[in-house]
C-alpha positions as CSV (number, residue, x, y, z in Angstrom):
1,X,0.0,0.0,0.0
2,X,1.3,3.3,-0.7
3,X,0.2,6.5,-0.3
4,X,1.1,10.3,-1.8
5,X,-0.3,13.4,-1.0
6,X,-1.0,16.8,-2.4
7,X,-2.8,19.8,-2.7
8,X,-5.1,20.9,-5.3
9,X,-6.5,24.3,-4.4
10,X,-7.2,24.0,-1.2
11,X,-8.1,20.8,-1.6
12,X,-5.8,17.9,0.1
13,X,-5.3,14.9,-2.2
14,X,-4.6,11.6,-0.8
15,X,-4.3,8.9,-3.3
16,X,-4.3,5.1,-1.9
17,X,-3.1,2.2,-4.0
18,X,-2.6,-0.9,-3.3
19,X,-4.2,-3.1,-0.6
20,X,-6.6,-1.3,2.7
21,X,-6.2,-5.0,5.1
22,X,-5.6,-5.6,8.3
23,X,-1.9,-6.3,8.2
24,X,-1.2,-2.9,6.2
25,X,-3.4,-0.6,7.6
26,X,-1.3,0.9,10.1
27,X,1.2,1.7,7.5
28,X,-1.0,3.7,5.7
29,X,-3.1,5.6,8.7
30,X,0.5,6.6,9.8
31,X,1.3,8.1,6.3
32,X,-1.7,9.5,5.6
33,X,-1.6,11.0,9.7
34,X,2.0,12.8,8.5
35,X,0.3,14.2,5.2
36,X,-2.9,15.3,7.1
37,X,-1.0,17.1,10.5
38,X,1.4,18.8,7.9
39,X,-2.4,20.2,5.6
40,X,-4.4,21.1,8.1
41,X,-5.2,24.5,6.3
42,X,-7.3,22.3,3.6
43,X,-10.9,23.4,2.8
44,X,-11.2,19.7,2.6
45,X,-9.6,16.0,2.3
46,X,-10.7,13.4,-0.6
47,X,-9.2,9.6,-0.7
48,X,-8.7,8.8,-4.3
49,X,-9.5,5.0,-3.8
50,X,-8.9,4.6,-7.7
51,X,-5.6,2.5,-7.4
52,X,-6.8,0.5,-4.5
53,X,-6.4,-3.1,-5.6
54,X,-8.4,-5.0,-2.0
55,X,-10.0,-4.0,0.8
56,X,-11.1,-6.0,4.5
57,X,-13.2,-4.4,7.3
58,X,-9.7,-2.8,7.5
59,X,-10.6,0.4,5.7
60,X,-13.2,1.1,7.9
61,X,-11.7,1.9,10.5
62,X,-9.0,3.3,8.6
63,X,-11.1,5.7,6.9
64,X,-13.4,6.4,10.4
65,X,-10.2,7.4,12.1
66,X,-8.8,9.7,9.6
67,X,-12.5,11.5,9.3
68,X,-12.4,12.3,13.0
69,X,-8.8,13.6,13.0
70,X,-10.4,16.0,10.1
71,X,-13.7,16.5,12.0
72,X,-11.6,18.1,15.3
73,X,-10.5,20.9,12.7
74,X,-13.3,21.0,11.1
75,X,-12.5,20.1,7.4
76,X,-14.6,17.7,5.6
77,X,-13.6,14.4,3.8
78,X,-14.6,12.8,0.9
79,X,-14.0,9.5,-1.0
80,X,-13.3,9.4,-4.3
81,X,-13.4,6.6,-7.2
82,X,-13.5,3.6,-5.0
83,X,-13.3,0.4,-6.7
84,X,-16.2,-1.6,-6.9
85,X,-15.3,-4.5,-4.6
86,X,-14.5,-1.2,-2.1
87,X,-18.2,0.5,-3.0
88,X,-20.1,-2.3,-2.4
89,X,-18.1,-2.7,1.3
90,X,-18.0,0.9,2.1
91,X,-22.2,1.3,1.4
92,X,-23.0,-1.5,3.4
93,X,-21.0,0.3,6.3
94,X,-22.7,3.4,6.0
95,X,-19.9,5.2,5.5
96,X,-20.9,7.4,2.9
97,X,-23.5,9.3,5.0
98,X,-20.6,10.9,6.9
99,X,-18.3,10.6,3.8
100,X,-19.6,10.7,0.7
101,X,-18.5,9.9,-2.6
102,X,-17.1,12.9,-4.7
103,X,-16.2,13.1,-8.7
């Protein structure tokens, strides 16, 4: 799993790719952690799922923490292009009613 970060406008980027499982995910909260604390000026954070190759229950949690790291500032987040296999997990979780999808 890798993970790279950048801003667009004042948008913060973070593009995932890769595998979201249980034995990675601490790898990529950490990385994505660093990118956030160093962005916290964004209007808003979107996960670019596009490149993400598997996910497990994993990503839920992985994605929950992240959003209330953002939500103590005050910046929204957004998911972006998630794979189908990803979708169909992330919708049953509910996850989109606090982060929803974005183009």
């Amino acid at each position: 799993m890798t993970v790279q970060g950048s801003l667009r406008g004042d948008d913060l980027c973070l593009y995932l790719s890769g595998e979201i499982d249980s034995y990675g995910a601490d790898k990529v909260r950490r990385e994505c952690d660093r990118i956030i604390e160093g962005n916290m000026r964004a209007a808003r954070i979107i996960f670019n799922m596009e490149a993400v190759s598997f996910v497990d229950s994993a990503v839920i949690g992985f994605l929950m923490g992240r959003y209330k790291k953002a939500a103590a500032f005050g910046i929204p987040v957004f998911i972006q292009a998630p794979p189908f296999h990803a979708d169909k997990l992330l919708g049953l979780s509910g996850i989109y009613s606090i982060m929803p999808k974005t183009k």
